[in-house]
N, C-alpha and C positions, 0 to 999 in steps of 0.2 A: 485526050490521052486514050490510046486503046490498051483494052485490056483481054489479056492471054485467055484462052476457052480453059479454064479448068475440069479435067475430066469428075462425073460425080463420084462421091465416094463409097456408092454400093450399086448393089443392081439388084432389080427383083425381078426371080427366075418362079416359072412352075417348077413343082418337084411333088415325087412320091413319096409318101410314108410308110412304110410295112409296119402295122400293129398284130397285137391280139386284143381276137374278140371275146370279152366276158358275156357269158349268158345266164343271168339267176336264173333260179326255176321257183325261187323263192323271195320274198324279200325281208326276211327274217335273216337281219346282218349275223346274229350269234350261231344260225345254222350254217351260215354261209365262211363265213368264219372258219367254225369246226370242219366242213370239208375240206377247204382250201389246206389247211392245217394238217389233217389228216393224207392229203393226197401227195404236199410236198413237205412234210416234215425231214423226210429222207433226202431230200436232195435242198436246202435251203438257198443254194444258190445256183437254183434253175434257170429264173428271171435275172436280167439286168438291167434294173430300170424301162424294163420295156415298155414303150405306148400301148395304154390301152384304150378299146370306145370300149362301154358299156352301153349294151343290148338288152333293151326290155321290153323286146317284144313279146317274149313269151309270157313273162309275168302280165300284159297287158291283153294276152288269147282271153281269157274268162268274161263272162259275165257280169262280175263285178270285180274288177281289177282293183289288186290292193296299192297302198300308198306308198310311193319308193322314196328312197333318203338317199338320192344323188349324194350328199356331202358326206353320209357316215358311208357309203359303197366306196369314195374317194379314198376316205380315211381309213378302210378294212383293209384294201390294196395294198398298202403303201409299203408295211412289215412284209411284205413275198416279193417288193422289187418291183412292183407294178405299179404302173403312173397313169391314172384314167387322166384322158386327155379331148376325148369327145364321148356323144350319147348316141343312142341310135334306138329309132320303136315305141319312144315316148309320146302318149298322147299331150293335145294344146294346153289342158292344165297340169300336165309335170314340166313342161319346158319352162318354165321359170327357175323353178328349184332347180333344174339341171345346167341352164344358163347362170347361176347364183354358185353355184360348186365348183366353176371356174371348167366345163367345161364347153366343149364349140359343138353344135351342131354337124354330125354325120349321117345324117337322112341319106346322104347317097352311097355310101361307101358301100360296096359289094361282098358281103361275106363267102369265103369259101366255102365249100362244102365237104363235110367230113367224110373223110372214104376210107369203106371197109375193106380193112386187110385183106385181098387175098391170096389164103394161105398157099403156098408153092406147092407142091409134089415131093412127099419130104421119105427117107426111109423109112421104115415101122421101126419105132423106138420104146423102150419101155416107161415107164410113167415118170415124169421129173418129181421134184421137189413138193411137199406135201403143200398145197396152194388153199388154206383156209379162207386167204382173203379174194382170190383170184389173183391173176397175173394182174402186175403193174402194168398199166399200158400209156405209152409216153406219144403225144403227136408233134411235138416240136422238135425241129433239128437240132443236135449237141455241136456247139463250138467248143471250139479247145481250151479247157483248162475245166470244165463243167462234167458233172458225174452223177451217175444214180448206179443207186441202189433196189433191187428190188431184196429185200430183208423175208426168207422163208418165203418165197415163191417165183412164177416165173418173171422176166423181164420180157416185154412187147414195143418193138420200137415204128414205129409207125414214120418215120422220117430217119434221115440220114446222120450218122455217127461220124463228125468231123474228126481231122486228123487232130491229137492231143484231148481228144474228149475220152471218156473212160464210160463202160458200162458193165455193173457186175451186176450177179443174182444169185441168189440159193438154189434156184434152180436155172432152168434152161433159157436163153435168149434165143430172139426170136429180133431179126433187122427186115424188116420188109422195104428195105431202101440199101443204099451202098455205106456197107462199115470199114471206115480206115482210122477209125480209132481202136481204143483195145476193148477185147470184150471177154470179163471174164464172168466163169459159168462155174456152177457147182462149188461159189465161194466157199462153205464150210464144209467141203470133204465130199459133194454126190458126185462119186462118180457116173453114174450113168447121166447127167445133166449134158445138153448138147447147143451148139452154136448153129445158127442156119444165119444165112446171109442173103439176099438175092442178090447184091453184088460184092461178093471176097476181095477187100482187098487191107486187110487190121494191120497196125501196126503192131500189135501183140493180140494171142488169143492163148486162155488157159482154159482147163477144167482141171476140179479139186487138186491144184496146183502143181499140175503138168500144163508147160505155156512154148509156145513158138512163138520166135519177131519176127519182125521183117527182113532180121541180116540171114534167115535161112528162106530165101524166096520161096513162093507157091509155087507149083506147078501150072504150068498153060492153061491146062483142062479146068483149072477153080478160080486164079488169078481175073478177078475182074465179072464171074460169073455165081448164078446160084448153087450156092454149095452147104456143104453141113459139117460140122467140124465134133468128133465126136472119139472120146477116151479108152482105146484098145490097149490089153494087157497081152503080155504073150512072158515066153521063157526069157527075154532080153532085156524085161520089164514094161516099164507104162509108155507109151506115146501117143502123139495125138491124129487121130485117120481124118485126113478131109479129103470129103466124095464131093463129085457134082450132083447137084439135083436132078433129077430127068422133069421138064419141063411139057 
């Protein structure tokens, strides 16, 4: 009797993962904790579940490197939406405990490298929003439906402002990437609070709540370019000036 080939019923393919990479400086979970807490209280659904490795290479530069708790670093994650899922920088006696916490070896995984803003060529502006704590500064991209606040200071976005993401501040936003999401400035009332973009292209932009969408298109000259969006008053009342940058 023969019998018919049946095809299998999966296939195993390579594939990439895009994680984030966590890196202690400490391994004191209740300080680690309190940052994490601190950094994204304002925006609580930053993360979605996203892969993490956890990096401990730096906790492991010293001299006498301290003892890291792979499964409470797993367990601290988990309330901000992040899911450690590999280790990376452990020496031979933490790889057990980190192999034990249910994560996989990432010895090879390539970390990017964090790169500084730099700032465009902006008009002379006068001072934004009173910054006690410094500007928020964000390095991950905003998908649509995702929001920050920076609360009493500036907002700094170091990646890109997807379409349906939202980004306000008390004071001045600062996209050093392309925003076509909205971005509002001088949430409680500064008017001098300003918008830069290096590439203009928001679905909505206000300051101290004077806002343009996108059913009144930009101009050539800023559409798609570095530009500054910033709250002129005159006899006909308030509206909003968006200049190009000079690069």
């Amino acid at each position: 009797m023969l019998h018919t080939p049946v095809a299998a019923a999966f296939e195993i393919k390579s594939a990439e993962l895009s994680m984030v990479a966590f890196v202690p400086k400490t391994a004191v979970l209740e300080d680690l904790g309190r940052d994490l807490t601190r950094q994204f209280s304002e925006t609580p659904d930053f993360f979605d579940n996203d892969p993490v490795l956890i990096d401990v290479s730096v906790l492991n530069e010293g001299a006498e490197p301290p003892a890291v708790d792979f499964a409470g670093l797993v367990q601290m994650l988990k309330p901000f939406r992040l899911r450690a899922v590999a280790f990376r920088g452990a020496r031979e006696d933490q790889r057990p405990a980190a192999l034990l916490a249910g994560l996989v070896d990432g010895s090879d995984v390539r970390l990017r490298e964090s790169l500084a803003a730099a700032p465009a060529p902006v008009p002379e502006a006068p001072a934004s929003a009173p910054a006690e704590l410094g500007a928020l500064v964000i390095d991950k991209p905003l998908r649509s439906g995702q929001q920050v606040y920076a609360r009493g200071r500036d907002l700094v976005m170091l990646a890109m402002v997807n379409p349906g993401a939202e980004v306000i501040a008390d004071g001045s936003i600062h996209v050093y990437a392309a925003l076509r999401g909205k971005a509002i400035a001088g949430a409680r009332g500064l008017v001098s609070a300003r918008i830069f973009a290096q590439a203009m292209e928001p679905e909505l932009v206000s300051i101290a709540g004077v806002y343009r969408t996108r059913e009144n298109p930009l101009p050539a000259e800023v559409l798609g370019k570095p530009a500054c969006v910033q709250l002129q008053s005159g006899q006909q009342g308030d509206r909003l000036l968006i200049q190009p940058l000079k690069t």
